[in-house]
Backbone atoms as SQL, in Angstrom:
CREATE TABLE atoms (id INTEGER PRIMARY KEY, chain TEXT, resi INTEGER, resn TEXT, atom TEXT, x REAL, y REAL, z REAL);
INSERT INTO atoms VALUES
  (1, 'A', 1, 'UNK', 'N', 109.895, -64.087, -72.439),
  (2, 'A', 1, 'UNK', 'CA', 108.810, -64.767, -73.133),
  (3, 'A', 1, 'UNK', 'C', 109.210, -66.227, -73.348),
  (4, 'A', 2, 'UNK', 'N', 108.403, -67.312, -72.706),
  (5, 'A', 2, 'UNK', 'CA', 108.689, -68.753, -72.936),
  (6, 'A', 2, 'UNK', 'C', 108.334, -69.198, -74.090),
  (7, 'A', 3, 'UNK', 'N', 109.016, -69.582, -74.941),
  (8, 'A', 3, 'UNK', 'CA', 108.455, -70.877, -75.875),
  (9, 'A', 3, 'UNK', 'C', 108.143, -72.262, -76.285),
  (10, 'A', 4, 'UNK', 'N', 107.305, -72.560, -76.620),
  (11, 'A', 4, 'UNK', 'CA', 107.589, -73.981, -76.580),
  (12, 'A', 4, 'UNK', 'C', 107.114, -74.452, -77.984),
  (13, 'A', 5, 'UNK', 'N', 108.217, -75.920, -78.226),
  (14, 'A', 5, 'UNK', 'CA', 107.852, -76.647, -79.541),
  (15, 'A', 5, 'UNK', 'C', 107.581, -78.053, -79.368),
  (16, 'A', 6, 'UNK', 'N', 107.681, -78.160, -80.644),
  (17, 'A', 6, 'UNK', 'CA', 106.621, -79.347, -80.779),
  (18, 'A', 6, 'UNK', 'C', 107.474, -80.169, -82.502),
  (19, 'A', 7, 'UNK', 'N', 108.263, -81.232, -82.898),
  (20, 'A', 7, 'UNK', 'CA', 108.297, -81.354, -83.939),
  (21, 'A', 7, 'UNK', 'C', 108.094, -82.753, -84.257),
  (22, 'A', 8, 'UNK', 'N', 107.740, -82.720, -85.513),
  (23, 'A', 8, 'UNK', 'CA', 107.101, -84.374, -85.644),
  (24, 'A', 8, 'UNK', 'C', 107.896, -84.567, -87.614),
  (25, 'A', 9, 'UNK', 'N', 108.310, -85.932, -87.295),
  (26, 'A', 9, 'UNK', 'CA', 109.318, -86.120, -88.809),
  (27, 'A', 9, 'UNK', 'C', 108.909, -87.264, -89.616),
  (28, 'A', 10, 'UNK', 'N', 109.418, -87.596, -90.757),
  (29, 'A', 10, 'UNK', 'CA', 109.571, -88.352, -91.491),
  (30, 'A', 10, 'UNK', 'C', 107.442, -88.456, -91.946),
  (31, 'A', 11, 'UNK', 'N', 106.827, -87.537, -92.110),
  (32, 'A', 11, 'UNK', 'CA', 105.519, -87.584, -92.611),
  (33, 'A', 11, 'UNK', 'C', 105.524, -87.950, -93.891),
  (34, 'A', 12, 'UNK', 'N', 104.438, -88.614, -94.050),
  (35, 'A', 12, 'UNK', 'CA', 104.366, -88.895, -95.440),
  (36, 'A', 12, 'UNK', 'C', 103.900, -88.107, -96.620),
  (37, 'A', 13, 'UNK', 'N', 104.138, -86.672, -96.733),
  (38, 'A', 13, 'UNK', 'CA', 103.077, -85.907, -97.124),
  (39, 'A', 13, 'UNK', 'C', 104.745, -85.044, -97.965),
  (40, 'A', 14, 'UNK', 'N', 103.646, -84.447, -99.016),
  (41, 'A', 14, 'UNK', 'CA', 105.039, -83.278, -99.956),
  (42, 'A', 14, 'UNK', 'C', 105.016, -82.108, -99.211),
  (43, 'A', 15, 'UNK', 'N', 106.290, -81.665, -99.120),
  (44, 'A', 15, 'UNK', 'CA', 106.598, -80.599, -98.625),
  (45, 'A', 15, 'UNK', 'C', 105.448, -79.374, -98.928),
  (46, 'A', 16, 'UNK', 'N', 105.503, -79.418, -100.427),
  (47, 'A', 16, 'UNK', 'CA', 105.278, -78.107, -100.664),
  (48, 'A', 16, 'UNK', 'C', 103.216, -78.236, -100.579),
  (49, 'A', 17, 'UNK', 'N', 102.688, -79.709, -100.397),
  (50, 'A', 17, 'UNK', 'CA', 101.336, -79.461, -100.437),
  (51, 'A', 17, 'UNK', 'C', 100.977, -79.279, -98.357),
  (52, 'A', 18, 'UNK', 'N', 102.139, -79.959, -97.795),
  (53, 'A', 18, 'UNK', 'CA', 102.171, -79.499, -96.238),
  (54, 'A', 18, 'UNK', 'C', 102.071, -77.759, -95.813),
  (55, 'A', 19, 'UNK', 'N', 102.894, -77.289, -96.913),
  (56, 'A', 19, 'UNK', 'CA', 103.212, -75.682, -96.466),
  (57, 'A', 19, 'UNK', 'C', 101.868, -74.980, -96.408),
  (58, 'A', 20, 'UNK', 'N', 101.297, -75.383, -97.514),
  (59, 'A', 20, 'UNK', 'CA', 99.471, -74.831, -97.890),
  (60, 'A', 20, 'UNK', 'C', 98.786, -74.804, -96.574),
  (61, 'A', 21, 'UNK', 'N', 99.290, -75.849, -95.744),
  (62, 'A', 21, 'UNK', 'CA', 98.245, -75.677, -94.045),
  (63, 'A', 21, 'UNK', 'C', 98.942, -75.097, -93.391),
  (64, 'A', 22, 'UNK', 'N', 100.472, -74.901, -93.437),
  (65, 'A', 22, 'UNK', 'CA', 101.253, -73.793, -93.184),
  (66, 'A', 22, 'UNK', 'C', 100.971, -72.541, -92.841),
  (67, 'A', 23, 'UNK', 'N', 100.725, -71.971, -93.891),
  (68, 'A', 23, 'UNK', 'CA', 100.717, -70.759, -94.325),
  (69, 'A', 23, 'UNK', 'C', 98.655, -69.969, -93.570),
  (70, 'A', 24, 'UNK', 'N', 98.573, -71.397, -93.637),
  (71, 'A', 24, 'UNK', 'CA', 96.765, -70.805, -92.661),
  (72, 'A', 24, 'UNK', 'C', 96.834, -70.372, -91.355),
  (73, 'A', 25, 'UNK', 'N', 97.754, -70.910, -90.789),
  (74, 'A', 25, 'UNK', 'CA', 97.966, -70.916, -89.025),
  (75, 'A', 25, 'UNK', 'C', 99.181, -70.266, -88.830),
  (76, 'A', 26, 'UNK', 'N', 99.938, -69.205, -89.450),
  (77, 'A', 26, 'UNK', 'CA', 101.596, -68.729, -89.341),
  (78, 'A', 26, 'UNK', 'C', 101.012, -67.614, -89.043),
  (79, 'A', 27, 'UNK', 'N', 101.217, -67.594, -87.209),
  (80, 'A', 27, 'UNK', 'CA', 101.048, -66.080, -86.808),
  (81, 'A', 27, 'UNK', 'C', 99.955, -65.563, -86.176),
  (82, 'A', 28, 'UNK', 'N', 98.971, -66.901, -86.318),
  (83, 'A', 28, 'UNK', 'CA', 97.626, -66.725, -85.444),
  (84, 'A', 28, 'UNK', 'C', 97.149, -66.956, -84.400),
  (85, 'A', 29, 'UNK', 'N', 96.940, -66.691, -83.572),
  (86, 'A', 29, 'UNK', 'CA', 96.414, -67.153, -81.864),
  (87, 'A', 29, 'UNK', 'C', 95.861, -68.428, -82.099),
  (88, 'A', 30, 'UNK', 'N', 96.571, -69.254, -80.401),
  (89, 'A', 30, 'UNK', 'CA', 96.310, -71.228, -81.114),
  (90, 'A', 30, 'UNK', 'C', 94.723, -71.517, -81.206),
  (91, 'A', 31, 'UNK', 'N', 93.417, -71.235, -80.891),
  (92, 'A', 31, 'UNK', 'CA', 92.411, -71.594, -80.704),
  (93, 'A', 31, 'UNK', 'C', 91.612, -70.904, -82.360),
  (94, 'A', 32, 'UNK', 'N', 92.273, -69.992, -83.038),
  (95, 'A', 32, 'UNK', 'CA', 92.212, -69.747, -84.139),
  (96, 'A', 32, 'UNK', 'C', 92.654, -70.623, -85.510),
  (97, 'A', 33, 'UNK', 'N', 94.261, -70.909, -85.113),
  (98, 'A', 33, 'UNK', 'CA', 94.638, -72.026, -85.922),
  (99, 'A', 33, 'UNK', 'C', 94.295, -73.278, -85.679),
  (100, 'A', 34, 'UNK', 'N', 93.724, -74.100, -84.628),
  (101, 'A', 34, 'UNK', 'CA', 93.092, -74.825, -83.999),
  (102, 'A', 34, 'UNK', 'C', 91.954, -75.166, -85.151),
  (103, 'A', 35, 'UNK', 'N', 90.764, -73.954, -85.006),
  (104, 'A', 35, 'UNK', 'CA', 89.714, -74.221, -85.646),
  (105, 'A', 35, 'UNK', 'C', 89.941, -74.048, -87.029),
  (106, 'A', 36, 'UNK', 'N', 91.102, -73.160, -87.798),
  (107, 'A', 36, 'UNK', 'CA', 91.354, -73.137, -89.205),
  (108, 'A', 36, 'UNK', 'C', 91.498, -74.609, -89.586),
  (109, 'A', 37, 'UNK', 'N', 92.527, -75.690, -88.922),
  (110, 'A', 37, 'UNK', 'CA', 93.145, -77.080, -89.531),
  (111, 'A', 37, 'UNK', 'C', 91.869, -77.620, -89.243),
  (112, 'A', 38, 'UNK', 'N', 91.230, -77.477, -88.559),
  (113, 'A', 38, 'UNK', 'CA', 89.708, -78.613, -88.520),
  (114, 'A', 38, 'UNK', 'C', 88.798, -78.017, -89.713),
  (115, 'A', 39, 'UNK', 'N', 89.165, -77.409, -89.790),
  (116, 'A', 39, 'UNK', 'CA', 87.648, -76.937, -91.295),
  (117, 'A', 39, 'UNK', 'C', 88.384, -77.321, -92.416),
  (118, 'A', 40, 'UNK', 'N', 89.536, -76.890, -92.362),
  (119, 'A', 40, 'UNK', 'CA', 90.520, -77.204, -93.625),
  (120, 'A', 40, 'UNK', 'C', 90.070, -78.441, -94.375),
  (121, 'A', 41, 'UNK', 'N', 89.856, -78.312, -95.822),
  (122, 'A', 41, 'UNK', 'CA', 90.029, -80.137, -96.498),
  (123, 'A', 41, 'UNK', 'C', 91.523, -80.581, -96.875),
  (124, 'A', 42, 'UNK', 'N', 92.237, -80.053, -96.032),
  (125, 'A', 42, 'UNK', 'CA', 93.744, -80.717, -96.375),
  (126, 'A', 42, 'UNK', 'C', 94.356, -82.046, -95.660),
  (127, 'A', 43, 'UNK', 'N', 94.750, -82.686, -96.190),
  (128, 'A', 43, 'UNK', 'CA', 95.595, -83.959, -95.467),
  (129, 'A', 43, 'UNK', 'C', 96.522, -82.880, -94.296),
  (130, 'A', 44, 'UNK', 'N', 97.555, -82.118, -95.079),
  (131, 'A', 44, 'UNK', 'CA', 98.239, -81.619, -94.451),
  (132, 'A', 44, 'UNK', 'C', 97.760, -80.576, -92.947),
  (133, 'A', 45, 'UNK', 'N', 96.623, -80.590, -93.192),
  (134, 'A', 45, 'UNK', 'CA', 95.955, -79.922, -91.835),
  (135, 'A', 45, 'UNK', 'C', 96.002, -80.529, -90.817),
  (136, 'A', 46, 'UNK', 'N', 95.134, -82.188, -91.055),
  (137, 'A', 46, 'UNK', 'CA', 94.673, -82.558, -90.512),
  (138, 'A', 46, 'UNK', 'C', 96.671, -83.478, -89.233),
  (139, 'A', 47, 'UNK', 'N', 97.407, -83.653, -90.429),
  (140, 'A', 47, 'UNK', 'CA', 98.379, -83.750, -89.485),
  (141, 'A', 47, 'UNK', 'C', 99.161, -82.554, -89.343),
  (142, 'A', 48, 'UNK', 'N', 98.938, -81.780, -88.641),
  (143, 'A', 48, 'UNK', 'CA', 99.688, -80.305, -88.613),
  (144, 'A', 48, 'UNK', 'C', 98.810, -80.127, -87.394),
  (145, 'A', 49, 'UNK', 'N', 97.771, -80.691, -87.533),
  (146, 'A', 49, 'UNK', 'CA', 97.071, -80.214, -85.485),
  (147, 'A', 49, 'UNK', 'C', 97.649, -81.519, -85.078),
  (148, 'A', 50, 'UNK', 'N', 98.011, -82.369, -85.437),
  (149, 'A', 50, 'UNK', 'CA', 98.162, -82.911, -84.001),
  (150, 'A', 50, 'UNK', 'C', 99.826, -82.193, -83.862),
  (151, 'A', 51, 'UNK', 'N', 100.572, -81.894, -84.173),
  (152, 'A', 51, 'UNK', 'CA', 101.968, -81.197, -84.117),
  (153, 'A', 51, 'UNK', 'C', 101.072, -79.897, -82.736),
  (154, 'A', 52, 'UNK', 'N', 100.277, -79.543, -83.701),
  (155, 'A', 52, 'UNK', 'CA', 100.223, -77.788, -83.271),
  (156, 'A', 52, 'UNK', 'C', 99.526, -78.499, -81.756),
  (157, 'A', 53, 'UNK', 'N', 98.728, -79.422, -81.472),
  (158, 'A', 53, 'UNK', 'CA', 98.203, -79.607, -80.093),
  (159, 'A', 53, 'UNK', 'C', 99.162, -79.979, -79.075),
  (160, 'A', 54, 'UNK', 'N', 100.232, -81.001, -79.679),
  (161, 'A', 54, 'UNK', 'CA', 101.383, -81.127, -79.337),
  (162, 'A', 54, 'UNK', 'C', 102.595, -79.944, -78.485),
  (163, 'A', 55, 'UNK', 'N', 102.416, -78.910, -79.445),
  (164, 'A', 55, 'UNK', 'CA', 103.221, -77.894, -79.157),
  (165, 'A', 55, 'UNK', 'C', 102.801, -76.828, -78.119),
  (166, 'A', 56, 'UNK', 'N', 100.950, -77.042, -77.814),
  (167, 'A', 56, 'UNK', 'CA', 100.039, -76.066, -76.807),
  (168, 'A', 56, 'UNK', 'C', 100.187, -77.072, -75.942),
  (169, 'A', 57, 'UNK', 'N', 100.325, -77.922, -75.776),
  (170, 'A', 57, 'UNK', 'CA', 100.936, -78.907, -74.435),
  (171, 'A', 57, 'UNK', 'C', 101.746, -78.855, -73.458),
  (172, 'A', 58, 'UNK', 'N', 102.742, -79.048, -74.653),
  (173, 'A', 58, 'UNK', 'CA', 104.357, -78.775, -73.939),
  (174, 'A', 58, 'UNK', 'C', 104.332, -77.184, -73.552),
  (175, 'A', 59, 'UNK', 'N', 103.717, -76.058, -73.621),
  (176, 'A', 59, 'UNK', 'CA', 103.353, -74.863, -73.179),
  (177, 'A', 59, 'UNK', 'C', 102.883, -74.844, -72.095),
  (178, 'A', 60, 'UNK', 'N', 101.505, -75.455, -71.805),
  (179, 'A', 60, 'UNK', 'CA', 100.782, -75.374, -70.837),
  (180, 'A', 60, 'UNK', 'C', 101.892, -76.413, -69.672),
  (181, 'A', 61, 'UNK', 'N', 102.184, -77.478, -69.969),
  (182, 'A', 61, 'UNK', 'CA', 103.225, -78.217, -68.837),
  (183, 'A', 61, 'UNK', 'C', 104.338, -77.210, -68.640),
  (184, 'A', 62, 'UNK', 'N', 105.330, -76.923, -69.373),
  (185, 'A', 62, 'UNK', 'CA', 106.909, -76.843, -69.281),
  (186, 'A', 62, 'UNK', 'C', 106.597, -75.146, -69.137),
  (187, 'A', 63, 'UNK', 'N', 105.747, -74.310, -69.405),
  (188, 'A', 63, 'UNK', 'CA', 105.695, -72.947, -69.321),
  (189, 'A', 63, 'UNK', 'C', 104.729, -72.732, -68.541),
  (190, 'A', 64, 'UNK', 'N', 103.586, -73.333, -68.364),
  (191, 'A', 64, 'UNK', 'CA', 102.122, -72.747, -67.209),
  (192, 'A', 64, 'UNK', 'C', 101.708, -72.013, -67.701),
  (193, 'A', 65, 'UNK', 'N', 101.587, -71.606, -69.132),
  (194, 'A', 65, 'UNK', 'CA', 100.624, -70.142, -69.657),
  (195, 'A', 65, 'UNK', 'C', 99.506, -70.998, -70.253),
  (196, 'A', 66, 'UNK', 'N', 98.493, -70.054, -70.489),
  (197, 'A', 66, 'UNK', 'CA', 97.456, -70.783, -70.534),
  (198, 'A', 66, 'UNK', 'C', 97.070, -70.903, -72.320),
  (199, 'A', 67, 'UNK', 'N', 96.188, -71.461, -72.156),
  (200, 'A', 67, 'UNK', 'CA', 95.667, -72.020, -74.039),
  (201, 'A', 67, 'UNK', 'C', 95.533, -70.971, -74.896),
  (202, 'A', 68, 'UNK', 'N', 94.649, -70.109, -73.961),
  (203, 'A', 68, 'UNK', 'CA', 94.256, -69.048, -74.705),
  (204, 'A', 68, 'UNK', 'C', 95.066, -67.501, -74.859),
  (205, 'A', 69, 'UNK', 'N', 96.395, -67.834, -74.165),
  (206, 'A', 69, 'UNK', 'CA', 97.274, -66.464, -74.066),
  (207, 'A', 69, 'UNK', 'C', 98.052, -67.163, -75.114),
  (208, 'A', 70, 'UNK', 'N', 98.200, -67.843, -75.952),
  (209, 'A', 70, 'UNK', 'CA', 99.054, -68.731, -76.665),
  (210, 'A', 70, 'UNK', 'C', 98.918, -68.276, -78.402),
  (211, 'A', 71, 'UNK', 'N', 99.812, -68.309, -79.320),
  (212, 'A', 71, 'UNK', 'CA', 100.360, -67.963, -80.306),
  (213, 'A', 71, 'UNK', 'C', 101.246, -68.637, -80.786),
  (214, 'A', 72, 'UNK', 'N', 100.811, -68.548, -82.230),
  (215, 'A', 72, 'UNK', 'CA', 101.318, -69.684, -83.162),
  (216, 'A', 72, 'UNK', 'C', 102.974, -68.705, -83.897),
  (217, 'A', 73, 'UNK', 'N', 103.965, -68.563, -83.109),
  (218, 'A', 73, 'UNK', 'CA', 105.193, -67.608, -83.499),
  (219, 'A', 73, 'UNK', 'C', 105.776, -68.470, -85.059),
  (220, 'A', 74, 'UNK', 'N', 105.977, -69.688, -85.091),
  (221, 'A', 74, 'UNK', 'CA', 106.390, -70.126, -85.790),
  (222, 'A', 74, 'UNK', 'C', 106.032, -71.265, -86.700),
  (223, 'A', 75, 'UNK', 'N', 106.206, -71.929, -87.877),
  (224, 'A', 75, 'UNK', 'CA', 105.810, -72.837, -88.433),
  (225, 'A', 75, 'UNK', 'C', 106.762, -73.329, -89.493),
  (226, 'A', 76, 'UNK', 'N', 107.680, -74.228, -89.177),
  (227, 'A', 76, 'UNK', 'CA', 107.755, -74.856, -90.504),
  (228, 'A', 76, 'UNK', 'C', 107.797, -76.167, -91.321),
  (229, 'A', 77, 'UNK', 'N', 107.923, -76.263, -92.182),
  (230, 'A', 77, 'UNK', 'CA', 108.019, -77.327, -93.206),
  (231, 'A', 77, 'UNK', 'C', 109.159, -77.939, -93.744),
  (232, 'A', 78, 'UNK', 'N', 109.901, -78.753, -93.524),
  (233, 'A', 78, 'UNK', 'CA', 111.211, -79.020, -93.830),
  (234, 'A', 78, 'UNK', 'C', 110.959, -80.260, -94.961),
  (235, 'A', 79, 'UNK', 'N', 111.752, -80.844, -95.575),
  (236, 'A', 79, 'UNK', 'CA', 111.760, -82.055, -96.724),
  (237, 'A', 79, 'UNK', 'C', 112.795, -82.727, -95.936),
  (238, 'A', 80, 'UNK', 'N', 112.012, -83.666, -95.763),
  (239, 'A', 80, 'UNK', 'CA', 112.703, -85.013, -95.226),
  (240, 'A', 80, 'UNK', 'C', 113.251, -85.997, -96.332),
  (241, 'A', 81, 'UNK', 'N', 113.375, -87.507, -95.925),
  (242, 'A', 81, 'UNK', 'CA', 114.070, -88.345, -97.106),
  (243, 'A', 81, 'UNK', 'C', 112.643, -88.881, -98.098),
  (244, 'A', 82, 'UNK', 'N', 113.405, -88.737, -99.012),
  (245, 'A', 82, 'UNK', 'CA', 112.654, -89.223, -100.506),
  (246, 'A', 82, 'UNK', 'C', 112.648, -90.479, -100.520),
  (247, 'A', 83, 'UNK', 'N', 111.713, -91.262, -101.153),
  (248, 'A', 83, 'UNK', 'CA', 111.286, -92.539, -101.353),
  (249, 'A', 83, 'UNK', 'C', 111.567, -93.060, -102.689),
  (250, 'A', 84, 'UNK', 'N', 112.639, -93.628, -103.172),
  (251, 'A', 84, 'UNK', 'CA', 112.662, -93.471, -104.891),
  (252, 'A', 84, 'UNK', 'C', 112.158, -94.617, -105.125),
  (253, 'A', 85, 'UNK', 'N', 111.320, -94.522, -106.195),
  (254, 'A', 85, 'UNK', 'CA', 110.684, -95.652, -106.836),
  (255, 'A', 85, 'UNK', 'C', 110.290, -95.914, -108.111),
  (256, 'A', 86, 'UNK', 'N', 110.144, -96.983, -109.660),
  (257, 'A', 86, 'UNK', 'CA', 110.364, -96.859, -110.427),
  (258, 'A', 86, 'UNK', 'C', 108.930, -97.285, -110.905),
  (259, 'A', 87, 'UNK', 'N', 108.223, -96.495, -112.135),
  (260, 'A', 87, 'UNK', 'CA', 106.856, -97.229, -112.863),
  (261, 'A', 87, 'UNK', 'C', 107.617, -98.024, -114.491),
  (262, 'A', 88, 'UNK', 'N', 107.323, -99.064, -114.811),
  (263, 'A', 88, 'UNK', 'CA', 108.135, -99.334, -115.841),
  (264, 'A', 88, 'UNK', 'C', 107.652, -98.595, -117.389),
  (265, 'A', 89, 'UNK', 'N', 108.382, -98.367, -118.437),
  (266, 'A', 89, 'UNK', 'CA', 107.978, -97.626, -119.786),
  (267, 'A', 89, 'UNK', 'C', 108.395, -98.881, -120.779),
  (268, 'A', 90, 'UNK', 'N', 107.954, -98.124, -122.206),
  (269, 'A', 90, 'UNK', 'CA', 108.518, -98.896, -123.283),
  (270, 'A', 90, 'UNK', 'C', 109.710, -99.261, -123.535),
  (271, 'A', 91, 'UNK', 'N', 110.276, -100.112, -123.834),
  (272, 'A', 91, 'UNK', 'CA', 111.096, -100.845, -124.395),
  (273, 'A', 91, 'UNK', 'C', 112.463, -100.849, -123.791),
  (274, 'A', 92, 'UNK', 'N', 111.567, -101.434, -121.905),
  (275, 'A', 92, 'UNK', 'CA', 112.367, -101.911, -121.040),
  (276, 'A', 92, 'UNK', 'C', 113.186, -100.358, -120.394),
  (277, 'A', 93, 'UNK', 'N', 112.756, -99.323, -120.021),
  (278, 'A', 93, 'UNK', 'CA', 112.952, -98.134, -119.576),
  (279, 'A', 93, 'UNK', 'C', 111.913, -98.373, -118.468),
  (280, 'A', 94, 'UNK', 'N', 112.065, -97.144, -117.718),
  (281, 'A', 94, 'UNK', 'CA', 111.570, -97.013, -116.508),
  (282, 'A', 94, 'UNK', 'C', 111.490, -95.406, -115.935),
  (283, 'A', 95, 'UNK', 'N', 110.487, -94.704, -115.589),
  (284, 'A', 95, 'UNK', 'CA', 110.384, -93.467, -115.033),
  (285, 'A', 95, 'UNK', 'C', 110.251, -93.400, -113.590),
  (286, 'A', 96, 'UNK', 'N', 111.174, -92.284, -113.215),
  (287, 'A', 96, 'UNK', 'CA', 111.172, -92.498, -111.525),
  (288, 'A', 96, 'UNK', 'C', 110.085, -91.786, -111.096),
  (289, 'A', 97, 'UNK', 'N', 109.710, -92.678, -109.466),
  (290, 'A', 97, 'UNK', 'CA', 108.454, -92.240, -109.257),
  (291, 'A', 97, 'UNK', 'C', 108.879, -91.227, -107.575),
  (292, 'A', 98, 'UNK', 'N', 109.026, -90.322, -106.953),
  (293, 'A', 98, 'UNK', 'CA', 109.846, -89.431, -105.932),
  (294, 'A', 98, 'UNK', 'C', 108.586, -89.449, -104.862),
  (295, 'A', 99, 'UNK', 'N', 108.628, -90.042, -103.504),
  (296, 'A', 99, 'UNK', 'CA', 107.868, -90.556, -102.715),
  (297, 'A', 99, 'UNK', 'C', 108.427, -89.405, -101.698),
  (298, 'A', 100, 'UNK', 'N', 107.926, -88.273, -101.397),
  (299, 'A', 100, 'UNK', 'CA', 108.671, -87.232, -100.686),
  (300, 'A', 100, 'UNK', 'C', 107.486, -87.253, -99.290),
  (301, 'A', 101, 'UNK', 'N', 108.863, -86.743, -97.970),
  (302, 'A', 101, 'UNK', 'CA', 108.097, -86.556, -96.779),
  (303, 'A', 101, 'UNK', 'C', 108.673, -85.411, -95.912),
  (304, 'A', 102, 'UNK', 'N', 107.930, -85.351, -95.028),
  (305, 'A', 102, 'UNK', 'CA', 108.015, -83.995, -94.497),
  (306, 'A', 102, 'UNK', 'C', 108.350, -84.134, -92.853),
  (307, 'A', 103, 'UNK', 'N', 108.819, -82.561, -92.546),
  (308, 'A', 103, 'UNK', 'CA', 109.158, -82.747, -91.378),
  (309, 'A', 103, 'UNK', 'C', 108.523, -81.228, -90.631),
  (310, 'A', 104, 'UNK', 'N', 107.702, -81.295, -89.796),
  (311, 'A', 104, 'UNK', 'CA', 107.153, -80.214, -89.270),
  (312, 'A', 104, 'UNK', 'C', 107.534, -79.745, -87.826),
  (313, 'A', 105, 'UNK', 'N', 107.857, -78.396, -87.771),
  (314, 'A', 105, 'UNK', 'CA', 108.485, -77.897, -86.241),
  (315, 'A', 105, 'UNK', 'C', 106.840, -76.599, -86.208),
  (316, 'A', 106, 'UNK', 'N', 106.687, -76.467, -85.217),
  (317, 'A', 106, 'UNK', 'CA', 105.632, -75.503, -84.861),
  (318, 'A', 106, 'UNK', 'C', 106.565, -74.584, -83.127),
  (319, 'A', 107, 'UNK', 'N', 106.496, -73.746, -82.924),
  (320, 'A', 107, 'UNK', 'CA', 106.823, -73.042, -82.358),
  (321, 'A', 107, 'UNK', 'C', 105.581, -72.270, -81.786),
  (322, 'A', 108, 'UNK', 'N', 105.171, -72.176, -80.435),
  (323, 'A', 108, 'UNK', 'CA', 104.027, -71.541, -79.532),
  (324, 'A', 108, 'UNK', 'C', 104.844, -70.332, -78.194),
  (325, 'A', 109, 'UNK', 'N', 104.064, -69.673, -78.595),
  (326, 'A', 109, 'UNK', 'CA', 104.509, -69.002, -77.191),
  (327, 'A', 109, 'UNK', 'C', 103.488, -67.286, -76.795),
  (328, 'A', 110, 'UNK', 'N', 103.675, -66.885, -76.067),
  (329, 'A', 110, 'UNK', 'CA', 102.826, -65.662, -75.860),
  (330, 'A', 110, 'UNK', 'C', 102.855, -64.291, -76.729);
């Protein structure tokens, strides 16, 4: 059984609100998860297909199986580097502000 991936890094998006489009397409035939991230109102959807179209690509080139024999085996969400940044408070203090990004691997295969 061939697989093929697809990973895309340093996104600007939180881990844990990325996983939410995650968790829609983990395990579903690609023309299924396809149409789930397009209906979706998530940021994280909307960049999670281009990964997942990405990853039915490199399938159809590097393996020759076709779109529709294709399956979403894997998905994940990794935490990339943090962005630290400060909002200022009273009496010359400061609260940190955590600018987090993501790193997405998608995994396709039959």
């Amino acid at each position: 059984m061939e697989v093929a991936r697809a990973v895309t890094k340093y996104i600007r998006i939180s881990p844990r609100k990325a996983r939410l489009a995650a968790g829609l397409i983990r395990g579903k035939p690609v023309d299924f998860a396809t149409s789930q991230l397009m209906v979706s109102n998530l940021k994280g959807g909307r960049l999670m297909l281009k990964t997942l179209d990405s990853a039915v690509a490199n399938a159809e080139v590097k393996g020759d199986v076709p779109r529709d024999k294709l399956k979403v085996l894997e998905v994940r969400v990794d935490c990339g580097p943090t962005m630290k940044r400060a909002k200022p408070k009273n009496k010359g203090g400061r609260h940190p502000i955590l600018k987090r990004s993501s790193h997405f691997t998608i995994v396709v295969g039959e």
